[in-house]
C-alpha positions in Angstrom: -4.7 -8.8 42.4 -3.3 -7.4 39.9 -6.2 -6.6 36.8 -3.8 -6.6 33.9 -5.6 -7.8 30.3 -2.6 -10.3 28.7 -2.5 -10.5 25.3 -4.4 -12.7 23.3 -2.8 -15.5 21.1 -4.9 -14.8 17.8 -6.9 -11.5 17.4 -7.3 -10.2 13.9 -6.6 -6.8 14.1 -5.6 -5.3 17.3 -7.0 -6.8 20.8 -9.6 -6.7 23.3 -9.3 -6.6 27.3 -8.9 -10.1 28.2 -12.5 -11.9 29.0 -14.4 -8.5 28.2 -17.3 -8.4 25.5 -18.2 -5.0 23.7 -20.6 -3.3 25.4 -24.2 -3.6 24.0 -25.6 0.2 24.1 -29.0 0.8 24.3 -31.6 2.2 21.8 -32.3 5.6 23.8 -28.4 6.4 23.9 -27.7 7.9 21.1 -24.3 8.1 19.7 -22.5 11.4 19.4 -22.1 12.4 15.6 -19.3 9.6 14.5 -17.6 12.2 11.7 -17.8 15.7 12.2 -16.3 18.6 9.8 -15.0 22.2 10.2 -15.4 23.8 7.0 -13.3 27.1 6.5 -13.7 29.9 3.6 -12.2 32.9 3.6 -12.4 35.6 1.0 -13.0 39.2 1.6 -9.4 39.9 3.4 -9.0 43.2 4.8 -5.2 43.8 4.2 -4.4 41.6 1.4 -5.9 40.6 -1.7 -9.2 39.1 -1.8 -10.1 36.2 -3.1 -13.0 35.2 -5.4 -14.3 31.0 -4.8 -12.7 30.5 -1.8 -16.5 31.1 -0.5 -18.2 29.5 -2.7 -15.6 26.4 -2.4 -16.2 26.3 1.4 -20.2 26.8 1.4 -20.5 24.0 -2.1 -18.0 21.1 0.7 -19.9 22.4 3.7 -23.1 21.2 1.5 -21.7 17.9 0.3 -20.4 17.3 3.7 -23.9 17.8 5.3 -25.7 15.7 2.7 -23.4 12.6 3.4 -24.2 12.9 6.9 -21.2 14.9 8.9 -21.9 17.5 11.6 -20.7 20.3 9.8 -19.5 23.8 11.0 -19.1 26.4 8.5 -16.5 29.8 9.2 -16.9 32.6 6.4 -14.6 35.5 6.4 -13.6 34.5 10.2 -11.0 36.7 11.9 -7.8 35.4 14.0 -10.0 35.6 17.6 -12.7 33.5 16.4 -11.3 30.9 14.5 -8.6 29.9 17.4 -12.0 29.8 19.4 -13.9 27.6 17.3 -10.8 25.5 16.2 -10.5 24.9 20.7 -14.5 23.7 20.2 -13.9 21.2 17.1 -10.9 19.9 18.4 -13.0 18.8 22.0 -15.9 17.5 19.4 -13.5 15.3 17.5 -12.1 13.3 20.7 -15.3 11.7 20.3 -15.6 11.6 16.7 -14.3 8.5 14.3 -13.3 10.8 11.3 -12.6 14.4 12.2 -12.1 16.6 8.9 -11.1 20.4 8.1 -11.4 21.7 5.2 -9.8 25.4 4.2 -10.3 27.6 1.5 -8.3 30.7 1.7 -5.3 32.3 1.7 -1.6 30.0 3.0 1.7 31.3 2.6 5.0 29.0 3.9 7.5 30.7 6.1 10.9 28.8 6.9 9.1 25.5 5.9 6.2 25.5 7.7 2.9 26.6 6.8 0.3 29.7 7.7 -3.4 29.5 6.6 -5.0 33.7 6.8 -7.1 34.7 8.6 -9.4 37.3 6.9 -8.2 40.3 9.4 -4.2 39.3 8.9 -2.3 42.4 8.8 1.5 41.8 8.6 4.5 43.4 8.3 7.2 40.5 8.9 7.4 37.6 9.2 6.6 37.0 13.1 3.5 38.8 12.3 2.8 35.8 10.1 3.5 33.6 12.7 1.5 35.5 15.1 -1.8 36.2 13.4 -1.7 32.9 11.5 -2.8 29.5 12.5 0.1 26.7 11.4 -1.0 23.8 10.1 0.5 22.2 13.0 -2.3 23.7 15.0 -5.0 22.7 12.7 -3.2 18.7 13.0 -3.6 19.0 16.4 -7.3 20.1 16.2 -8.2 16.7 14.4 -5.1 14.6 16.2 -7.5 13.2 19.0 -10.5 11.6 16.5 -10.9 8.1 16.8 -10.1 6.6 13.4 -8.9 8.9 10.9 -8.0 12.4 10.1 -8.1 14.3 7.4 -7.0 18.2 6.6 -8.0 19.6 3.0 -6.0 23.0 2.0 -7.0 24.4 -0.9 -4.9 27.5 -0.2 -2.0 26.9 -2.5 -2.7 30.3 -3.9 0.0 33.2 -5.0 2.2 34.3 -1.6 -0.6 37.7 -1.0 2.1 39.3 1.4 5.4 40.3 -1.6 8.4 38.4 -1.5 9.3 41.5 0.2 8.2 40.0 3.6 9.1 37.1 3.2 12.6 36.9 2.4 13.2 38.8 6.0 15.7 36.3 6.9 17.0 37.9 10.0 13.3 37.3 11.9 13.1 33.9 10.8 15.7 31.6 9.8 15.1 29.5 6.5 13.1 29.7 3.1 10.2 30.8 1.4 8.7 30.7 -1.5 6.2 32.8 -4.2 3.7 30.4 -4.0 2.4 27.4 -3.0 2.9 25.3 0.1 5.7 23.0 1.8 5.0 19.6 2.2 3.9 18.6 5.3 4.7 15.6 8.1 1.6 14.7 9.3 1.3 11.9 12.2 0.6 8.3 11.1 -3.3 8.1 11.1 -3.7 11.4 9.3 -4.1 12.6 5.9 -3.1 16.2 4.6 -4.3 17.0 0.5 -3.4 20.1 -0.8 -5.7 21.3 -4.2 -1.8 21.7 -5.7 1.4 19.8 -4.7 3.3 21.4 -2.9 5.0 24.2 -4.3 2.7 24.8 -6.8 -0.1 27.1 -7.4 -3.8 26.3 -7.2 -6.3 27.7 -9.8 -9.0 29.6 -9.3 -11.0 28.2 -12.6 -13.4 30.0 -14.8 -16.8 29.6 -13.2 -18.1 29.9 -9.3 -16.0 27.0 -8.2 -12.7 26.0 -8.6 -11.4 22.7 -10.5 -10.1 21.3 -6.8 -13.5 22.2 -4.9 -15.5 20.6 -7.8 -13.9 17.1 -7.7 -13.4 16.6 -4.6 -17.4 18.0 -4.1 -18.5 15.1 -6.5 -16.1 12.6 -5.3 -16.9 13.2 -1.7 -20.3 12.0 -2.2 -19.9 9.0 -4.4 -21.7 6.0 -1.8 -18.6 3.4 -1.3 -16.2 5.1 -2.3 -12.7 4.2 -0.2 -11.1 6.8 0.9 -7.9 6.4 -0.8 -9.4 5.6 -4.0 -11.4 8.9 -3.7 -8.8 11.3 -3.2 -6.4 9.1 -6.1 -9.3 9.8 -8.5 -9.7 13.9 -7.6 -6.3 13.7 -8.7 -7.0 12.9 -12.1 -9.8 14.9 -12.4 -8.4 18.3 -11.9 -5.3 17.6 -13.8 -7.7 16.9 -16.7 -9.7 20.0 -16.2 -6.5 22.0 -15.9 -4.5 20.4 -18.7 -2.0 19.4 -16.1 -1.3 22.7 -14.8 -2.7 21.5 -11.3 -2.2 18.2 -9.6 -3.3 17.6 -6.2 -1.7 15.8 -3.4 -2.4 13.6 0.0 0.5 13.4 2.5 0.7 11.2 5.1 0.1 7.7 6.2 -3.7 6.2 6.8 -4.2 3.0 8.8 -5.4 -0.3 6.9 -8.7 0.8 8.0 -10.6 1.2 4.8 -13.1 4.3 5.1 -16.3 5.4 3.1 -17.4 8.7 3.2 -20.8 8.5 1.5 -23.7 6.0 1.0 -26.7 4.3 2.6 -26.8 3.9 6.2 -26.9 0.3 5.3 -24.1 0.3 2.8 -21.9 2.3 6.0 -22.9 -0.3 8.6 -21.8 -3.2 6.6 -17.7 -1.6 5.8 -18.2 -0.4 9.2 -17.0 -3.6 10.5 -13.6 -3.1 12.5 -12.4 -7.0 10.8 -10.4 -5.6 7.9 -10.2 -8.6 5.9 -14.1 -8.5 6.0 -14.4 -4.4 5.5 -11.7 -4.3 2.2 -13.2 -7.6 1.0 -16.8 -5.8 0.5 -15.0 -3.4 -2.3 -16.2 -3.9 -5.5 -14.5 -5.2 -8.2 -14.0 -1.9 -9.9 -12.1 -0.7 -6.9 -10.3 -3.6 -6.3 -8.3 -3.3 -9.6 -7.7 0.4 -8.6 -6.5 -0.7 -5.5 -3.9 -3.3 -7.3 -2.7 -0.8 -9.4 -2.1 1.3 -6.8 -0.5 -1.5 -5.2 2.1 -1.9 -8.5 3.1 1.6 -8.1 4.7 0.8 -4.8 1.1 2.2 -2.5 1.7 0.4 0.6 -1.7 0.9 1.8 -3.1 -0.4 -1.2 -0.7 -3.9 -0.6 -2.1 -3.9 2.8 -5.7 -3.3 1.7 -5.5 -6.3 -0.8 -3.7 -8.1 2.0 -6.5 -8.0 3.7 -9.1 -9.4 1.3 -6.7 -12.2 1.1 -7.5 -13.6 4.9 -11.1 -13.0 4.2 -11.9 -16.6 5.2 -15.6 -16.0 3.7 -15.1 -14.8 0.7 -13.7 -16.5 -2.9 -10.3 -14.6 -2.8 -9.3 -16.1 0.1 -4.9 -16.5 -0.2 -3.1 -17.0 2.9 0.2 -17.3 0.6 -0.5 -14.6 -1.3 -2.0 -12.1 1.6 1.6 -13.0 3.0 3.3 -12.2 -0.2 2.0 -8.5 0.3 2.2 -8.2 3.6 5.9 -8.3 2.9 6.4 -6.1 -0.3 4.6 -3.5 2.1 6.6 -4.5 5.1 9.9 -3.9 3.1 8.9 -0.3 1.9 8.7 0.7 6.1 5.0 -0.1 6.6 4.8 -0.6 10.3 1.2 -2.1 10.1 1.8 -4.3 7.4 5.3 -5.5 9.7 2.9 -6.2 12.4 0.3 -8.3 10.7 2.8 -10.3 9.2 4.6 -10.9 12.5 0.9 -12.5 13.5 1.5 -14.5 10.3 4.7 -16.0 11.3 3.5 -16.3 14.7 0.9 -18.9 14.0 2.4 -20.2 10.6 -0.4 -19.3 8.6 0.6 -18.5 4.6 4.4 -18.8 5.9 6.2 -21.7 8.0 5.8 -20.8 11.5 8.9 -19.0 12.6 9.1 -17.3 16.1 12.4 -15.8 15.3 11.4 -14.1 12.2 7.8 -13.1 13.9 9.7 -11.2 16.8 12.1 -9.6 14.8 9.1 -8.0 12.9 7.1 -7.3 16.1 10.1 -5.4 17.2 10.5 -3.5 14.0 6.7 -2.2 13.6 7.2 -0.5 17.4 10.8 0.8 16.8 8.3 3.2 14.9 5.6 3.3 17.3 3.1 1.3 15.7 0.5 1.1 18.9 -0.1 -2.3 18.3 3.2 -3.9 18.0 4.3 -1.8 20.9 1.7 -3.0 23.2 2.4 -6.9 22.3 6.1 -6.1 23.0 5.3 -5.1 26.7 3.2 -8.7 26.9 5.7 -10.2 25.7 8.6 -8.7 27.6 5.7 -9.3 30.5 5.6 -13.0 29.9 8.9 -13.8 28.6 7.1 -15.0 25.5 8.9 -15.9 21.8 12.6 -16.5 24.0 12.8 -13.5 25.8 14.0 -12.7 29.1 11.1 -11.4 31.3 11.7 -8.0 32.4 8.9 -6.8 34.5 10.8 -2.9 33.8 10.7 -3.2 30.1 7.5 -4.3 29.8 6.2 -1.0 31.8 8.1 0.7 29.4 6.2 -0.9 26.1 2.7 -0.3 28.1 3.6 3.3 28.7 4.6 4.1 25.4 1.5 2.4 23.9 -0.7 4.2 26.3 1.1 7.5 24.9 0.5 6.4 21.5 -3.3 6.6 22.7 -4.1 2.8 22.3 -7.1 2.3 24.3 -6.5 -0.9 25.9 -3.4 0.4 26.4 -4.7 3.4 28.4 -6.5 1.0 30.4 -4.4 -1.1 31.2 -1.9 0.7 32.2 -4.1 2.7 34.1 -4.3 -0.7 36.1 -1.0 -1.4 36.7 -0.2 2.3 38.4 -3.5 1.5 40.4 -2.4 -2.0 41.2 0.6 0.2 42.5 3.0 -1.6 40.0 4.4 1.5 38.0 7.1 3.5 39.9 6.8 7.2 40.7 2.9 7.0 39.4 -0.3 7.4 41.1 -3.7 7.4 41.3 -4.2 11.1 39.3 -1.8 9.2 36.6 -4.4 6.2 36.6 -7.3 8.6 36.5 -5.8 10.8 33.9 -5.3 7.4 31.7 -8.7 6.2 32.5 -10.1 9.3 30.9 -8.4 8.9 28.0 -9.1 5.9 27.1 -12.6 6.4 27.9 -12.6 9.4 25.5 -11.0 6.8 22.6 -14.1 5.3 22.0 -13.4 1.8 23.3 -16.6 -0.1 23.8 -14.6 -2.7 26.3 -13.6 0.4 28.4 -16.7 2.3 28.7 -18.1 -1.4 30.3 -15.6 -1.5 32.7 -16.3 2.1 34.4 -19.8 1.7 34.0 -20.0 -1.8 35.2 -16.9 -2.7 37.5 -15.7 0.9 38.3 -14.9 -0.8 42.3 -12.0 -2.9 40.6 -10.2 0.4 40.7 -9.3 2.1 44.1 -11.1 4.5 45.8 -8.6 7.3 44.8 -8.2 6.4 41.3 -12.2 6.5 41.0 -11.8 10.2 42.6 -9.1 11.2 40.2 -11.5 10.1 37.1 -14.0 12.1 38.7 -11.7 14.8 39.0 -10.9 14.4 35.0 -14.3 14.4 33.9 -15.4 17.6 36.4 -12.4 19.3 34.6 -13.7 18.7 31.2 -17.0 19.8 32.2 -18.7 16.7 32.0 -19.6 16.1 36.4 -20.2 18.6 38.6 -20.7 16.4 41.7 -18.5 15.3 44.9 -15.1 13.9 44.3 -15.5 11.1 46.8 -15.1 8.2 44.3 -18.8 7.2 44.5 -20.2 5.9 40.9 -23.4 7.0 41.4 -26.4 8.2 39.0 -24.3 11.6 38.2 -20.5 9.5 37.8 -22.1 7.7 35.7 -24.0 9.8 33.3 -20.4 11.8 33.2 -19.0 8.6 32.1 -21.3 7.8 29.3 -21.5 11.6 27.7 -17.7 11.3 28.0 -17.6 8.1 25.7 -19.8 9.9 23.6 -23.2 9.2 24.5 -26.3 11.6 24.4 -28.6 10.4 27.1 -29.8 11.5 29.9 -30.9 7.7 31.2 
């Protein structure tokens, strides 16, 4: 029988497994630490200049980081060896994390557009050697890529180029430009949110005391309680280009979810914007923030339409628009916004603030996964599956959509999917495929998930169950018999896995 979870017709956002309820854990599990922090300062360089608050910068965040309640490793003065080791550690920390963040004070150079963050042992004579004894900020994306709701990467190494133009205009090792100082913009993944202390191309300042401008904003905004995230790094902005008469202005690059996030405040103020309903979790911002939030939202911020979208389909609260939530929904949708194309898809779907209108709902389901919003792609396998809103069912298609979305690392997704190549529905795919997906959906974080393997794990074939073992013994988390039995020691794998610290 095939275990496939269809779609639901209303979920507000993203969807469960069909008939599953979220797994109620314990009071002695306790979770792993939820947002975690690598926090990088180096200083005394051996064969370039040194640099004098790149130290202090890293050791005042690592402080503010720790007070607002993330695990926080701190690197001083690390050389090349060490930091690829401990990036390798955070990176396997964050799967389990929901906010993964690395901040670096230090020196970063761009070669042929992409960028190099020092080590404190560099010693280069060309431009490979930059590329060799360097760690890209590609590497450092990938380190945080895997955390469970949002990433974020602070460089506040937008200092002058340490190595002479000398080096770097070597353009027969490596094709492309470079530049004196300052950064090139990056491309982060949807999800995940780059700031550089100085746009880039521009050069970040030191300042006169023991900190610089960039490390004291951002220190003082971190730990403001409710805060959203956005907001925060929108008002760091303004603060250093006040305290450096405009000479610096930060940046963020990239494209956060309509999640909203809070970095700082009472356990009870975190549990209550917790809430994974985002009409509820952007309705609880205070009026102050909402105003910044619609004028962000007149400059053209998309996330900040979608976050006052949100408050608009708040059914408990007093700002409660359908009409109007729509009305943003679509001035976001129009400037590319993938999420804000699929919520207001679900809007036409069910006619709510707009006439109902299938055709217009599928065109915009269509149009939030031609760029791979997880979501939409999933709903276009069901409905591919089911031959819903008109279309053709193509059984073909559908495994396409699923496969994709379980790519794009959307846990039911994973899941799921993993059940149709168990089911022995998805051509040339087995049971280490279905393991393989099982594991990573497991390490997502989905509550619905871990209740399956640790309550059902027989719905799955014997083989599939030993290829999860053989994930999890590969990942150092079971060390017993592959033979597909969920005993006591499966299942203890399973739940440190999720992200559990128990031994019960």
């Amino acid at each position: 029988m095939c275990k496939i979870a269809f779609r639901k017709n209303h979920r507000w956002p993203g969807q469960l497994l069909a008939g599953l309820i979220l797994a109620v854990l314990t009071s002695t599990a306790a979770q792993a630490a939820d947002r975690v922090a690598l926090v990088i300062g180096m200083a005394q360089y051996k064969n370039v200049p040194a640099l004098s608050n790149t130290v202090n910068d890293a050791r005042l965040l690592a402080s503010t980081l720790d007070r607002i309640g993330f695990e926080v490793t701190t690197l001083i003065d690390t050389p090349q060896e060490e930091l690829r080791a401990e990036l390798e550690k955070f990176a396997f920390r964050s799967e389990t994390a929901d906010l993964a963040l690395v901040y670096f004070a230090g020196h970063g150079v761009e070669v042929a557009g992409e960028n190099f963050l020092l080590p404190v042992d560099v010693n280069v004579r060309s431009n490979k050697d930059v590329q060799r004894q360097s760690i890209s900020l590609k590497d450092v994306l990938h380190v945080v890529d895997s955390a469970r709701k949002m990433r974020i990467v602070i460089l506040d190494s937008c200092r002058d180029n340490p190595l002479g133009d000398s080096i770097l205009r070597e353009s027969d090792e490596v094709s492309g430009s470079s530049r004196g100082g300052g950064l090139a913009p990056p491309s982060p993944d949807r999800g995940t949110l780059v700031a550089f202390a100085a746009r880039d191309g521009q050069v970040a300042l030191d300042g006169d005391g023991v900190n610089s401008p960039f490390a004291k904003a951002l220190s003082e905004k971190l730990a403001e309680p409710g805060l959203e995230i956005s907001l925060m790094f929108r008002q760091v902005r303004d603060e250093v280009l006040e305290a450096t008469r405009n000479l610096q202005e930060p940046n963020t690059y990239g494209s956060l979810s309509g999640q909203p996030f809070y970095l700082a405040g009472s356990p009870e103020l975190r549990e209550q914007l917790a809430t994974d309903d985002r009409r509820v979790a952007w309705a609880a911002l205070g009026a102050n923030q909402e105003s910044q939030l619609r004028s962000l939202a007149d400059s053209g911020d998309a996330r900040a339409m979608l976050g006052l979208a949100y408050m608009r389909l708040d059914t408990g609260g007093s700002g409660f628009d359908p009409a109007q939530a729509a009305s943003l929904f679509t001035r976001a949708a129009d400037a590319g916004s993938p999420e804000a194309q699929y919520e207001l898809a679900k809007l036409y779907e069910k006619g709510i603030g707009v006439p109902q209108d299938d055709a217009r709902a599928i065109e915009l389901f269509q149009k939030s996964a031609d760029q791979g919003f997880p979501d939409a792609v999933n709903d276009m396998g069901f409905f591919y599956y089911q031959g819903s809103f008109g279309l053709q069912r193509d059984a073909l298609r559908a495994l396409a959509y699923f496969e994709q979305a379980a790519d794009l690392r959307h846990p039911q997704a994973m899941f799921n999917f993993a059940a149709l190549i168990d089911d022995g529905l998805v051509p040339q795919k087995g049971p280490s495929d279905a393991g393989r997906y099982l594991y990573q959906a497991l390490r997502s974080g989905s509550a619905a998930v871990f209740q399956q393997l640790s309550e059902r794990p027989a719905m799955f074939s014997l083989d599939t169950r030993k290829a999860l073992q053989t994930q999890l013994a590969e990942h150092s988390f079971y060390s017993g018999a592959i033979d597909g039995d969920f005993g006591p020691g499966t299942q203890k794998a399973v739940r440190v896995a999720y992200g559990l610290n128990t031994e019960g």
